[in-house]
MIKE-447897 format. One record per residue (C-alpha): x, y, z. Coordinates in steps of 0.1 Angstrom, whole numbers, plus 5000, padded with zeros to 4 digits. Layout:
<pts>
XYZ...
</pts>
This chain:
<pts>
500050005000501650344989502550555026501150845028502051125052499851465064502051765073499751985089496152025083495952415077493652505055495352675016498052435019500252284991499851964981502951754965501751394947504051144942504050844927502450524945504150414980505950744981504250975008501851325000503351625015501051935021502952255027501552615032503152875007503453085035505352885057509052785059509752385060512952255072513052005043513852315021516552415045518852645032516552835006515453195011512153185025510653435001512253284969510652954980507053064981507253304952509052964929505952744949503253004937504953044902505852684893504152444872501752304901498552494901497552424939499352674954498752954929495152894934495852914972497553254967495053384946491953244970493753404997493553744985488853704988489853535026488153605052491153555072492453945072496253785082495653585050495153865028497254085041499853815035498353755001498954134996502454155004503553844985501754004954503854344957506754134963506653944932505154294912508754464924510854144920509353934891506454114871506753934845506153584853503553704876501953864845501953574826500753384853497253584858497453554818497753214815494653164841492353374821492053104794488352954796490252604806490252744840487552774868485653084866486353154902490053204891489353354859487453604874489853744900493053704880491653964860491054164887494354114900496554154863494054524864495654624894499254434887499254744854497555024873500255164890501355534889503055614855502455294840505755174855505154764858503954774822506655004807509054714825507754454810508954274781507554384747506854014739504854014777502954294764502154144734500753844751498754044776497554234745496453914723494553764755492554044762491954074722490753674725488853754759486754034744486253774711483853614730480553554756482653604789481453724821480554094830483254054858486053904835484454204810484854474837488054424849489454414813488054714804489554884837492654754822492454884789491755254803494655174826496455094793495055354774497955674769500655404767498455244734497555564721501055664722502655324701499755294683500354914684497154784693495054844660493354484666491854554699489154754679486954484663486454334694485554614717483454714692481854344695481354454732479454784721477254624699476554314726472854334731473354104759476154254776475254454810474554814803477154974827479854724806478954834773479055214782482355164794483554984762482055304746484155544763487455324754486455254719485955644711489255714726491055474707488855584680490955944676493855754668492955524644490755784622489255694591489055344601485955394625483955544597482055204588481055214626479555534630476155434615475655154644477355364667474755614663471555404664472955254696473755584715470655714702468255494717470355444749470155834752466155824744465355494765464055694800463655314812467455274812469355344850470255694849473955584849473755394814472255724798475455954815477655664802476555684770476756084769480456054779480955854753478856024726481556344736484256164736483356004697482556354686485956474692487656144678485856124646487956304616485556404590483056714596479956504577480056194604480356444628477156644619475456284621475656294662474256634658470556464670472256334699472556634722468756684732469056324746472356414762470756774779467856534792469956274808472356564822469056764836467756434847470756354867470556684887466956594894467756344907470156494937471856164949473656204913474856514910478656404911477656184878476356504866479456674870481156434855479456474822479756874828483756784827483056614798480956884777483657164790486256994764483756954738483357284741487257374737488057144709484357174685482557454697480857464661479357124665477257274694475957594671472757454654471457414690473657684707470557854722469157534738472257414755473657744764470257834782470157484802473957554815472257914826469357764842472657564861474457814872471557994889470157714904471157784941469957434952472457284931476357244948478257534939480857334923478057184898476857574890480357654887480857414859478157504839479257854837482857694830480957524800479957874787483258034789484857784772482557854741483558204743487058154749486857924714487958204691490258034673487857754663484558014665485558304664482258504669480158244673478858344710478058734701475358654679473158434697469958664712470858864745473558614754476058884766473159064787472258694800476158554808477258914824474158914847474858534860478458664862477858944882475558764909478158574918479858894931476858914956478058584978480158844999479358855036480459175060482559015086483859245118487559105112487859265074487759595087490459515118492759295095496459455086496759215059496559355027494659065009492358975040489458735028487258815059483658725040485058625002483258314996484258084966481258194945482558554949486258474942485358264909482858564900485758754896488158574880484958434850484358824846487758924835488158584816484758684798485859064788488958944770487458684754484358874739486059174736485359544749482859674721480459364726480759364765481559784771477859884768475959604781478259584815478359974822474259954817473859714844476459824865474960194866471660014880473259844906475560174921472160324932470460074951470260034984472359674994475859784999476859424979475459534945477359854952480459624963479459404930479459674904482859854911484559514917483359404883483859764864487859714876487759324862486259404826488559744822491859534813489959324785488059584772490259914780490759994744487160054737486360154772488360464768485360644750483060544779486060684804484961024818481860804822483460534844485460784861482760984877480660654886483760504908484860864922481460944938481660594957484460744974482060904993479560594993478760525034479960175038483860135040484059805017482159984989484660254990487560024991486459854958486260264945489660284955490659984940488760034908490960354906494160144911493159894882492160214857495660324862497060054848494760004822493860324808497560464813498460684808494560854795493460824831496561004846496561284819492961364817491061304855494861384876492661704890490161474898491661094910494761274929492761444952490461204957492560954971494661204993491361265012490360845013493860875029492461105057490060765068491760705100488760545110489360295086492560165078491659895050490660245029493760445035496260165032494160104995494560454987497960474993498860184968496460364945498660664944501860424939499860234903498960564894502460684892503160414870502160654839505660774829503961124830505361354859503961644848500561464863502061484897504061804904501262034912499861794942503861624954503961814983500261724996500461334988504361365001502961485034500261205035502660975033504761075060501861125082500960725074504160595078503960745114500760535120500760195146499059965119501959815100499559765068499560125062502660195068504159945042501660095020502760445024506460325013504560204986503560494977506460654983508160474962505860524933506060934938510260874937510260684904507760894892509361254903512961184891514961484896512261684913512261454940515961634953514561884971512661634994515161434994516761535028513461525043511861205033515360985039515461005079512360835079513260605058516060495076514160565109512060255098514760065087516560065122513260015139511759775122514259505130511959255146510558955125507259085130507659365110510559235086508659295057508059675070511959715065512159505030509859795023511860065033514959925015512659874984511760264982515360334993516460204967513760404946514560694960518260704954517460624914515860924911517861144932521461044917524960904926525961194940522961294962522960944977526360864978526560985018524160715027525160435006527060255029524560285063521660185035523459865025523959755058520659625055521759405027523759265053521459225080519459045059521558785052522058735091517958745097517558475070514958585049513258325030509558465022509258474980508358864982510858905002513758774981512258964950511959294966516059264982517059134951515759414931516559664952519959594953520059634913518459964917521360084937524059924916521860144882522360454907526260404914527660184884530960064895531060164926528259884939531259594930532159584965528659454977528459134945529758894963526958964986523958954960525758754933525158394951521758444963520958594927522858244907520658044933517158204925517958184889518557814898515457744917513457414904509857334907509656954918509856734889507056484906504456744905501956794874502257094856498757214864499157154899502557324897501357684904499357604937501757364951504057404974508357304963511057254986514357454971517557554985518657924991521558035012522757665024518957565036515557445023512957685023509557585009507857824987504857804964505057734923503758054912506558274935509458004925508858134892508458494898511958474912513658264888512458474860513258804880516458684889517358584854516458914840518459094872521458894859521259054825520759424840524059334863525859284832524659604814525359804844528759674854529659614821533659504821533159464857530759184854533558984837534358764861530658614869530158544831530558174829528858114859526158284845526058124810526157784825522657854847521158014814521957844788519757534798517157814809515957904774514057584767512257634804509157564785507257534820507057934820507658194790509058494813511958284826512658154791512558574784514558674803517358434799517358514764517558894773520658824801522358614775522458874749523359154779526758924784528658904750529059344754530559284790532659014780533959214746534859464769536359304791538559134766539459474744540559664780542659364788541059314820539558994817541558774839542358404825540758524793541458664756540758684718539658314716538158234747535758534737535358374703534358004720531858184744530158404718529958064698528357894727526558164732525158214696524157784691522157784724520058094710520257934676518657574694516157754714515057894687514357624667512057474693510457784707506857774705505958104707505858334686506658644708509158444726510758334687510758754680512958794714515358564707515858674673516259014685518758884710520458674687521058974665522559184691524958864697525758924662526359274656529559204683530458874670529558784639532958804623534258564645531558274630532657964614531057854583529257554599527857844633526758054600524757684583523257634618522057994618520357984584519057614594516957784622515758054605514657844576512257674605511557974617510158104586508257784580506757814610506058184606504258054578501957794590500458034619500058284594497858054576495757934605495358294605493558324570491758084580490358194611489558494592487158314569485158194593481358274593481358444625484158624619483459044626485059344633486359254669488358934658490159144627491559324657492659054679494058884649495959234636497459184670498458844661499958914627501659214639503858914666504258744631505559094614508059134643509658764639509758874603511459204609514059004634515058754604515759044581517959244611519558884612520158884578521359254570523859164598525358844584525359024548526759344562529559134582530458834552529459024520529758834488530658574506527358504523525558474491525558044490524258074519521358344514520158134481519457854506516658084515514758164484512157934484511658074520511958454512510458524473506758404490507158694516507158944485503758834473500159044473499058804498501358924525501659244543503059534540505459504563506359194556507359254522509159594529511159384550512259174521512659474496514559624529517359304525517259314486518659664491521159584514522559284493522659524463524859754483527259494500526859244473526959434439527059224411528058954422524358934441523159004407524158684387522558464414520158294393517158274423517658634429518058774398514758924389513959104425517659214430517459394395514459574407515859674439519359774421517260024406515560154434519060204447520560364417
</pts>
């Protein structure tokens, strides 16, 4: 009789037969036996659950449902082992048991488990798995889909398909996955929930795979159509199939099968307004909101032939105070996105009936959720929140977002109609409401406000006297806005008017909020580059400021420096014969004001120092340079590490060094560090770019972490790149011996493509260098350098610009660097080899080409239906960007002919099929006088020999006698 021996009776054991009269072993995977003495205990059970023997696989994957919480936790870990240490065979494992030779009890959650084996972050397991592992999961789930499989095994595949999705749509190697899912779409029998689903997935796939969907559409259709229509259907199955519906719209290629689905968006409204009846839903509501929002951005024109329905149910949204706000904020989102479509419907929104009067009025209410709170009116913070709400804060921002977008002479007379109403009634928040909004619509619309200016003017300067404090704080702030926006109209016109006004808000001791606002006021008014507009009332707002800056609440006081420092720039010169008066106050606070509560008061004394000794002069300030830049100093000691804080030192410090040239050298090594390490500050790679502004990033400045939010980081790195160049043009030679540092952090800087101001401003410092560095060489001061280490920086120099270029995206940034490139050239083109020359004629080629294809999304745009008055100005604005990039290449090209002569012409026939277009009727006239502008040049540089070039022969003899 064969022996046979039990080890253990536990149950999920593994079980080991061997032949007759040997004995049966059981052994748990989980458990260590001494007959395999010697072997890792981990490699054992993951070589146990992964061998050939299916009982304790089965175990393991049983284990995972137990009821036994210390099984499944062990379950769990043993699965993330093998995920980190062996994915693959642990892929091929749940594969293999998906076949329909296995139980369905195993089938079923091996799918589950392969769906979350792939669902990691960043498709990381997947991306490490073979490709011929891929292509097995790939072909299984093609087989599985094939045929009549369970909604579970159907779910879970599905879940892996999305999880799959970017990395398919990215390779494009799945092509066959189509028929079947589409088999799953068209499954009458297949659960409703499950065949939604497959929807969704197939229209994604479908953008990639284009025409090849077309034979689909007509089912397609019919099956949406009656699962939209079908009120008998669960709620869920009808928002299903509207996802999917959007999702198809945007993926199908041609315009006709598009216009086929056009039937389909009553039945989409009804099961969207049916959801929000239905109040336990609403979150499935918003998630078809979401989904109608892109619609919106990428085919706003599919929505026009029932623009007037759908845009009235998103209104009938947003005002429905029973709804959650966030649902009511989405549908107004929805509506902004079609008027934010210009490119793709340009006018489209203006001409449906009373929609601006309608969207400006649901706008405006939400200005009203604003509540009075006690602690507003106390606070010495400047941006205080005391009784914002979300509502009111999202009112604001959708206003402003809606005045650019639709443009002042649609939105000018409408807004200023309502807004009148609401300054005379009784509730101090319509009052609040209408100045708030008036200051949010002036920077999108301040061209064509200016007629309606005197107008605006006297409706925000007799709030000023309006009895409620917050109302006259939104006056005041209106007033701040309009002198940015209508500058320098406001300043030159209404200075009798606005200037005295805010002197006497100033005399609100009662309430500080208003006189700290009307201080700043007086510092954006002085932004106008127009002294003459001040002179006449210096003295008056001078003494108001000194009067504040002796008050206990530090809010007002940093606001009087504000001020201050707006009346110094301002003033120039005529700011001397206060000069002795204001400074001892200055420093006064600066030697006071040494605590780190009021740190920031003394950042903005040094700030308005450092104003105030730009427009005095070198020599009027020289007696207190050094006592000023002991703060510099002190700083450093107190460790500063707030964002505003950094910027305003920084800056400061550069102010000085403008006021005293040279003589600021001493104090570099000082601000040269911190300045290299701001210009170095990272955002953290892990974070998605739009998270990045609102998050929070750990950098390192002055041998420490601080932590300090995306949108500041990038403030300083762009300010600090920019400071870097204004270092150079001050100190000129001086600023030799920081130059290679300084290429090195911006070099890699002009492909930043996370913001355009950094990549700005690195072009702008780059350019400032090459002077210094000349300089610095032709005085023979540049220590460790010469002739041709000059020539191998220009010519690092010169190919960085030359690569950014090629891969800037846009088109203002493109002008910039051109423009910087050309001052690079003016010092050092001579010094360019032949193959630094090819490169540069290689980039400009692309960017012409370029040039070229926006200028024809351009004509395009412009024959749109919809297209009016208003957009031919926003797109001369455009087209005057794509006239500067033009105007840059010719510079570029003058240069390079001016410098080489004759011997540039191989190279400038590589551009004639580029340039001879740009001379056409279809172009402007700028564009062309820029061409006729370089003809003339090679005629006079060139001469005959530019005449015998074949290419150029019939334009250069035309311009040879506009010469002659």
């Amino acid at each position: 009789m064969a022996e046979q021996m039990m080890i253990g009776k536990n149950e999920g054991r593994l079980r080991f037969e061997l032949v007759p009269s040997q004995r049966v072993v059981e052994l748990s995977w989980r458990e260590h036996s001494p007959i395999f003495e010697g072997v890792p205990e981990n490699s054992f059970q993951m070589e146990a659950i992964l061998g050939p023997d299916s009982q304790p696989f089965q175990t393991f994957i049983s284990d995972h449902w137990s009821n036994s919480e210390e099984k499944r936790s062990e379950a769990e870990w043993m699965f993330n082992m093998m995920k980190q240490k062996d994915p693959e065979s642990i892929a091929l494992k749940l594969v293999d048991y998906l076949g329909p030779s296995h139980d369905i009890y195993y089938r079923e959650r091996c799918a589950g488990l392969l769906r979350k084996l792939l669902n990691d972050n960043d498709l990381c397991t997947w991306h490490n798995l073979s490709v011929s592992t891929q292509s097995i999961i790939k072909s299984m789930i093609v087989d599985r889909f094939s045929v009549e499989e369970p909604g579970f095994i159907i779910q879970e595949l599905l879940i892996t398909v999305w999880t799959l999705i970017d990395s398919v749509r990215a390779d494009k190697t799945w092509p066959e996955l189509l028929p079947p899912l589409y088999q799953c779409v068209t499954n009458s029998s297949l659960d409703p929930y499950l065949k939604g689903a497959a929807c969704i997935i197939f229209a994604i796939l479908s953008k990639d795979i284009g025409e090849t969907t077309v034979p689909c559409v007509k089912d397609l259709h019919k099956l949406f159509l009656n699962t939209l229509n079908d009120d008998t259907l669960h709620l869920q199955v009808r928002i299903t199939a509207a996802r999917a519906v959007i999702t198809f719209i945007q993926s199908v290629p041609s315009s006709n099968e598009k216009e086929r689905f056009q039937e389909l968006l009553p039945g989409m409204m009804k099961a969207l307004t049916d959801t929000l009846n239905n109040k336990r839903r609403e979150d499935a509501a918003e998630q078809v909101l979401l989904f109608l929002i892109k619609l919106a951005k990428n085919e706003p024109r599919f929505l026009r032939r029932q623009l007037v329905d759908v845009v009235g149910t998103m209104f009938d949204i947003a005002e429905d105070k029973s709804l959650e706000e966030r649902t009511r904020h989405l549908a107004i989102e929805f509506v902004l996105a079609l008027v934010e479509a210009r490119e793709k419907a340009p006018g489209m929104m203006k001409k449906l009936p009373l929609f601006t009067t309608t969207c400006f009025a649901v706008l405006l209410n939400l200005l009203l959720d604003i509540k009075d709170k006690p602690s507003w009116h106390s606070s010495e913070i400047w941006n205080d929140q005391a009784g914002v709400t979300d509502n009111y804060i999202y009112g604001r921002e959708c206003l402003s977002r809606f005045s650019k977008a639709l443009g002042g002479k649609t939105i000018a007379p409408i807004a200023l109609e309502q807004l009148d109403a609401y300054l005379i009634v009784p509730e101090w928040e319509k009052r609040h409401a209408a100045l708030i909004a008036l200051s949010q619509i002036a920077e999108g619309s301040s061209k064509v406000m200016m007629k309606y200016l005197e107008q605006i003017v006297y409706m925000v300067l007799h709030a000023f006297q309006d009895p409620h404090p917050r109302v006259r704080w939104a006056a005041i702030n209106a007033v701040a806005q309009f002198s940015i926006d209508f500058c320098p109209h406001l300043q030159v016109q209404y200075h009798n008017l606005v200037l005295p006004a805010l002197a006497a808000a100033m005399d609100d001791f009662q309430h500080p909020r208003v006189q700290a606002h009307a201080a700043l006021a007086v510092s954006d008014f002085c932004k106008s580059n127009k002294p003459e507009t001040l002179v006449r009332y210096l003295n008056r707002i001078l003494n108001k400021q000194l009067v504040l800056l002796q008050n206990d609440n530090e809010m007002v006081q940093r606001a009087a420096l504000k001020a201050l420092s707006g009346i110094a720039d301002l003033s120039k010169e005529q700011f001397r014969e206060y000069y002795d008066f204001v400074m001892p106050y200055l420093k006064t606070i600066r030697v006071n004001a040494n605590d780190k509560s009021n740190h920031k008061l003394q950042v903005r004394a040094f700030e308005c120092i450092s104003l105030v000794a730009l427009a005095v002069g070198k020599e009027k300030f020289r007696d207190d340079l050094e006592q000023v830049m002991e703060v510099l100093k002190s700083f450093q000691k107190s460790q500063v590490r707030e964002s505003d804080t950094i910027v305003y030192i920084l800056q400061a410090c550069n102010r000085i060094c403008q006021c005293i040239g040279k003589d600021f050298l001493p104090h570099m090594s000082t601000v040269m560090p911190s300045l290299v390490e701001c210009a170095q500050f990272e955002p953290d790679k892990t974070v998605s770019t739009d998270k990045l502004y609102d998050s929070i990033h750990k950098v390192k400045f002055v041998n420490e972490m601080i932590c300090i939010k995306g949108c500041d980081l990038l403030e300083v790195k762009s300010i600090a790149c920019g400071l870097l160049g204004r270092y150079a043009h001050n100190l000129k030679e001086e600023f030799y011996p920081w130059i290679s540092q300084v290429v090195s952090v911006l070099v890699p800087l002009l492909k930043f493509y996370i913001d355009d101001d950094v990549r700005n401003y690195a072009n702008y410092a780059l350019s400032s260098l090459l002077p210094s560095a000349k300089l610095a060489v032709d005085k023979e001061i540049a220590q460790g350098g010469n002739q041709s280490h000059f020539k191998q920086l220009s010519g690092d120099i010169i190919l960085a610009l030359g690569d950014a270029l090629y891969s800037e995206p846009q088109a203002k940034i493109c002008a910039n660097i051109l423009w910087g490139l050309n001052e690079c050239l003016l010092i050092c083109g001579s010094l360019l080899m032949e193959d630094q020359v090819r490169s540069i004629i290689y980039e400009i080629k692309h960017v012409l080409m370029e040039s070229s294809r926006r200028n024809g999304e351009l004509a395009k745009r412009a024959k749109s239906e919809d297209f009016d008055a208003e957009e031919a100005e926003l797109l001369r604005a455009v087209r005057e960007l794509e006239e500067e990039v033009c105007r840059n290449v010719g510079n570029i090209l003058i240069t390079l002919i001016q410098t080489f002569k004759a011997a540039f012409l191989p190279f400038f026939d590589e551009l004639s099929s580029y340039l001879l277009p740009m001379m056409g009727k279809d172009k402007t006239a700028a564009e062309r006088s820029v061409c006729f502008h370089v003809f003339d040049i090679l005629v006079v540089y060139c001469g005959e020999a530019a005449l015998k070039r074949k290419p150029w022969k019939q334009p250069l003899l035309l311009q040879k006698c506009r010469v002659l």
